[in-house]
KOLVO-281675 format. One record per residue (C-alpha): y, x, z. Coordinates in pm, 1 decimal. Example, Ala and Ser with C-alpha at 12.3 -4.5 7.8 and 13.67 -1.06 7.14 Angstrom:
2
((-450.0 1230.0 780.0))
((-106.0 1367.0 714.0))
***
This chain:
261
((0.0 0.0 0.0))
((230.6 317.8 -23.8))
((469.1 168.4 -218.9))
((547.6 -165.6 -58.2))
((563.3 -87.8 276.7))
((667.2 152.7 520.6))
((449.2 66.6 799.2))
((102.1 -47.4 840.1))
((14.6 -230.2 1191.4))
((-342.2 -284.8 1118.8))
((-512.8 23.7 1027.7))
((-854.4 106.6 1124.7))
((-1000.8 492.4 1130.4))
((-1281.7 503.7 939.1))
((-1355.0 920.4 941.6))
((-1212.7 1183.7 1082.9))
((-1248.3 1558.4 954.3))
((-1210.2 1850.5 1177.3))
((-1222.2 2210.0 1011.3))
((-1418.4 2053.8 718.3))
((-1646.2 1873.4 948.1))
((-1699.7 1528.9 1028.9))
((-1642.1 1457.7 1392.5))
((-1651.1 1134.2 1586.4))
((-1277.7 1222.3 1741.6))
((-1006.0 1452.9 1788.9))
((-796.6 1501.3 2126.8))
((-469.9 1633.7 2212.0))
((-344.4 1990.8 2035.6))
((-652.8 1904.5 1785.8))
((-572.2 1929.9 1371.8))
((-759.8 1755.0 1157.5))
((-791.1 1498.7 886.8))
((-793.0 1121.0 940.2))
((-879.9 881.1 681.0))
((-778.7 483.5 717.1))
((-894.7 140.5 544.7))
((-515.9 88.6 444.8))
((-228.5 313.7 464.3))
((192.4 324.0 353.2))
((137.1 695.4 299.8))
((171.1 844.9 -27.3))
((-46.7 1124.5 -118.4))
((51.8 1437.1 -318.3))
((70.5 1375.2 -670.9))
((205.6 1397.1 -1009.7))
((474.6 1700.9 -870.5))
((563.3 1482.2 -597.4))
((458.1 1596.5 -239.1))
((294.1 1370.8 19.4))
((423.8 1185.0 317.9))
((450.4 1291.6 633.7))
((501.7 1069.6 930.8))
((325.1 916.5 1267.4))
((-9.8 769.0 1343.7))
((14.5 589.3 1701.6))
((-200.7 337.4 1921.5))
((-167.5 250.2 2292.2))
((-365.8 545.7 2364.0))
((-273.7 785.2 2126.8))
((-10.3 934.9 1888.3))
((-24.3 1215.7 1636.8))
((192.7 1385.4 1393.8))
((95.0 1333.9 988.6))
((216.9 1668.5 865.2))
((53.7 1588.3 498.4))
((-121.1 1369.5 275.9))
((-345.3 1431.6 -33.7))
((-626.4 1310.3 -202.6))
((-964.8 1516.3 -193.5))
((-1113.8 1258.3 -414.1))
((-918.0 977.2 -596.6))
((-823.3 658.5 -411.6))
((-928.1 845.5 -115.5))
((-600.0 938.4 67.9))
((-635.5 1181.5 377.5))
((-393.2 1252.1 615.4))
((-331.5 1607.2 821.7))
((-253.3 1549.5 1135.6))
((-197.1 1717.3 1439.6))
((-247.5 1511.9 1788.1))
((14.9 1538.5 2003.4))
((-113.9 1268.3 2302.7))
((-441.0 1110.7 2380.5))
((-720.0 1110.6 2178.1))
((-830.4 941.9 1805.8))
((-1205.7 822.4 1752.9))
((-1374.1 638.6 1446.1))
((-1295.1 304.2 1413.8))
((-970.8 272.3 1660.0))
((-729.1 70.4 1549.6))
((-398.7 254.5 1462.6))
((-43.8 175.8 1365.4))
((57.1 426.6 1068.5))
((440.5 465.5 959.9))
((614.4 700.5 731.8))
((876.8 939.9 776.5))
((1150.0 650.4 583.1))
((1434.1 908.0 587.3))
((1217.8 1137.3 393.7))
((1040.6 909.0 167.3))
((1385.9 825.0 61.9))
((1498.4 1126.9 2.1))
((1179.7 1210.9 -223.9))
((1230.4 897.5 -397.6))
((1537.9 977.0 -477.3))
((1464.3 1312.8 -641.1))
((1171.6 1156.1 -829.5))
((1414.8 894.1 -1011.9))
((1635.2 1198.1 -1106.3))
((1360.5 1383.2 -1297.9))
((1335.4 1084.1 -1460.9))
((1712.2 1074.7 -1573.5))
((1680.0 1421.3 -1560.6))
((1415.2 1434.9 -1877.4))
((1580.8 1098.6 -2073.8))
((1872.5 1309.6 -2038.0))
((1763.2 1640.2 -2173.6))
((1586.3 1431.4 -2496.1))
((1923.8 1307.0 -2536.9))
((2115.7 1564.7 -2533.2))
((1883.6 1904.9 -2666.4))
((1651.3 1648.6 -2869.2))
((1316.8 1472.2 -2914.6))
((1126.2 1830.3 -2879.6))
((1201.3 1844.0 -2542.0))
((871.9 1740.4 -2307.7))
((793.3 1791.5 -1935.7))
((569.6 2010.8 -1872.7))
((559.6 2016.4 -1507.0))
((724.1 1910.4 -1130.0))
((804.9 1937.2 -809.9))
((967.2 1666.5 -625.1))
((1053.2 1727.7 -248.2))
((1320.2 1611.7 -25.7))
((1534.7 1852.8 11.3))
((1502.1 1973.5 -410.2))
((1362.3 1880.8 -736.0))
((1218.9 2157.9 -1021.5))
((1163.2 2003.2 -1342.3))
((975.5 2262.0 -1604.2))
((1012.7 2155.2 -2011.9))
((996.0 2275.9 -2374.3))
((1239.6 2391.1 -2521.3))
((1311.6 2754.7 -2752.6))
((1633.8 2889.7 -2596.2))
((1854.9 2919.2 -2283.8))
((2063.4 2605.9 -2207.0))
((2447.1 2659.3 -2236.1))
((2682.5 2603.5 -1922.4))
((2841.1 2347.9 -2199.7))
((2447.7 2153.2 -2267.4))
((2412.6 2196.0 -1832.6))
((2764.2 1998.5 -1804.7))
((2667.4 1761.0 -2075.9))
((2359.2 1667.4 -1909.1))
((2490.2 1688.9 -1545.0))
((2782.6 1415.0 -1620.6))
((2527.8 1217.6 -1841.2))
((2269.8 1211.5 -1558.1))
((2563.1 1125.4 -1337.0))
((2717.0 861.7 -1524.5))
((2388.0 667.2 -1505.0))
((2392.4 710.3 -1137.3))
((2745.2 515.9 -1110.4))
((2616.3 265.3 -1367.5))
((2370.1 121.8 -1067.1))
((2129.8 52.4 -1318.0))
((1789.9 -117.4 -1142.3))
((1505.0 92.1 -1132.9))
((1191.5 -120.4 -1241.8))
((792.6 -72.1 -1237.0))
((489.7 -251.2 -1390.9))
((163.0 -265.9 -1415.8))
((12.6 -226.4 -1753.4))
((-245.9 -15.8 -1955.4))
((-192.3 328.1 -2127.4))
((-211.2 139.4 -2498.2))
((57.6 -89.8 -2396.5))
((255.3 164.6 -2217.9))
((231.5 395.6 -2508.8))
((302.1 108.3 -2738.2))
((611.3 10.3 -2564.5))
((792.4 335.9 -2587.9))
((649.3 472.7 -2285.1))
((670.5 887.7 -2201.4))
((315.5 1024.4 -2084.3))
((295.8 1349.9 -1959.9))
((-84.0 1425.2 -2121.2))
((-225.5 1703.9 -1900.9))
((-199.4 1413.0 -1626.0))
((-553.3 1173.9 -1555.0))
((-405.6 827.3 -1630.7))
((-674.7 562.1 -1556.3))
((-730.9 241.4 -1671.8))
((-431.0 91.1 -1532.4))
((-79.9 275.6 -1502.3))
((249.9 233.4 -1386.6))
((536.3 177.4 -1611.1))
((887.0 265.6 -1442.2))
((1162.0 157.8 -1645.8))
((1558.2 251.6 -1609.2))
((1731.1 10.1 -1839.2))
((1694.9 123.8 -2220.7))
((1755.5 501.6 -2070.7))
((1426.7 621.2 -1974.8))
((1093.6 467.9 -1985.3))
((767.8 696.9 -1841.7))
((411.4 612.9 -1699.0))
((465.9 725.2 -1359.9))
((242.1 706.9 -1022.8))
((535.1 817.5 -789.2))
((783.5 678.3 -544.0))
((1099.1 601.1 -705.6))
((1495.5 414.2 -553.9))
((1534.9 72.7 -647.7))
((1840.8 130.1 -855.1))
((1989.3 469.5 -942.9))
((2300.5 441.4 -763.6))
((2050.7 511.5 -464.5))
((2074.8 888.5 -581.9))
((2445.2 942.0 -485.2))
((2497.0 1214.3 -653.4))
((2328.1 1528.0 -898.9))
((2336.5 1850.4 -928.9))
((2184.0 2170.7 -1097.5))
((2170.2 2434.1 -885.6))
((1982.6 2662.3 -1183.5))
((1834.9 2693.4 -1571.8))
((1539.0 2985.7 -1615.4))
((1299.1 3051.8 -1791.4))
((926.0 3007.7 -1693.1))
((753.9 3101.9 -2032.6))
((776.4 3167.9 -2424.2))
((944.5 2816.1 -2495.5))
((973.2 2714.9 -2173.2))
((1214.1 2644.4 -1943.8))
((1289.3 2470.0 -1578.5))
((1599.4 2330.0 -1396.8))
((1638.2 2319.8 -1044.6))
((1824.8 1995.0 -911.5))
((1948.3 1855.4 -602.6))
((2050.3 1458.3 -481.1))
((2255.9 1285.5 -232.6))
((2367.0 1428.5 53.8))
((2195.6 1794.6 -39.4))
((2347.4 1810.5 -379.5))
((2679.5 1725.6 -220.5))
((2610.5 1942.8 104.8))
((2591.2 2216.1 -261.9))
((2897.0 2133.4 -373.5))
((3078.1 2203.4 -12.5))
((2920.8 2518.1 64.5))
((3024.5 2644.7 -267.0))
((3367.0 2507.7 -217.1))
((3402.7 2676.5 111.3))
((3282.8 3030.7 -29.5))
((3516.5 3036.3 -312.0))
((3801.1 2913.7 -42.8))
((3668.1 3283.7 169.0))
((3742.5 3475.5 -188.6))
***
């Protein structure tokens, strides 16, 4: 249910994993991995990192540091207990780190812009080749044959920014790959896509089969900025980008160093 909700009051364990092992429990100053019949977390995926946030009953509470997937549609969660004790088949109350999530979301909606932008601007040539959305940054790695001029990085700054200020709604669907595919959809290819995918859709801007967490409108971003352009390969390139309150935490840090020169 990671992308609906936030919190989960009705959780059962149903394993928990201790140094690769399964165990029946894990106590106080234990790490291990718990695994739930429902969760809000979202596990590591597609360049986007995993929630972290709290696990808690009347008896115990513990600290989700990570979440991932060792198989598909199995999500565990890393955890380190910080009261009490955990066994198989408590019930537990499971909540994500909101502040976070939001913050990820965020940065995930921006590659998005981020890519419709840099097709726009450099051409159709351009394709993403890779990710990695956190909360504090973003690094978005694409094709392209040559170093991007400060005059292409404003272009595609104020572009990506003047869709932020538009407030344009950020909408998902369910569909299939065909449909996605036939509807003008961007696939990134080395991903697994199964049967069903998610469409997210920003206006007639950007439209990409995507598994991640994204804002409900893009105004939710604030604000972007590229904090670099490099190389990673022959014909390949990646930008670094910030949103919200670290892109403009950027901006004043620069503005107070120049103000020292």
């Amino acid at each position: 249910v990671g992308y609906e909700k936030e919190k989960v009051s009705e959780a059962k364990t149903i394993a928990l994993i201790k140094k690769g092992k399964k165990v029946q429990e894990l106590s106080k100053g234990e790490k291990g991995e718990v695994f739930l019949s429902q969760t809000p977390f979202y596990a590591e995926a597609g360049g986007q990192i995993g929630d972290s946030g709290i696990l808690k009953n009347p008896h115990f509470s513990a600290v989700v540091e990570d979440t991932y997937c060792p198989i598909p549609e199995l999500i565990a969660h890393k955890v380190e207990v910080i009261s009490g004790r955990i066994k198989v088949n408590d019930g537990v109350e499971a909540a994500i780190d909101v502040s976070r999530r939001k913050a990820i979301s965020s940065n995930h909606t921006a590659t998005h812009l981020l890519h419709a932008s840099l097709r726009q601007i450099l051409g159709d040539h351009v394709k993403q080749t890779g990710s990695l959305v956190s909360s504090s940054r973003f690094r978005f790695d694409f094709t392209h044959f040559a170093p991007l001029s400060s005059s292409e990085l404003k272009q595609i700054e104020q572009l990506v920014n003047e869709k932020i200020r538009e407030h344009i709604a950020v909408k998902t669907k369910i569909t299939t790959i065909e449909e996605g595919l036939k509807e003008g959809a961007v696939a990134i290819f080395e991903e697994k896509y199964g049967e069903q995918v998610r469409m997210v859709t920003i206006n007639d801007f950007s439209k990409e089969l995507c598994g991640g967490a994204h804002v409900h409108s893009t105004a939710q971003l604030g604000l972007f900025k590229i904090i670099s352009e490099s190389s990673v390969a022959a014909g390949m390139r990646r930008i670094e980008a910030l949103t919200g309150e670290e892109a403009l935490k950027h901006v004043q840090d620069t503005e107070e160093l120049l103000d020292e020169v």
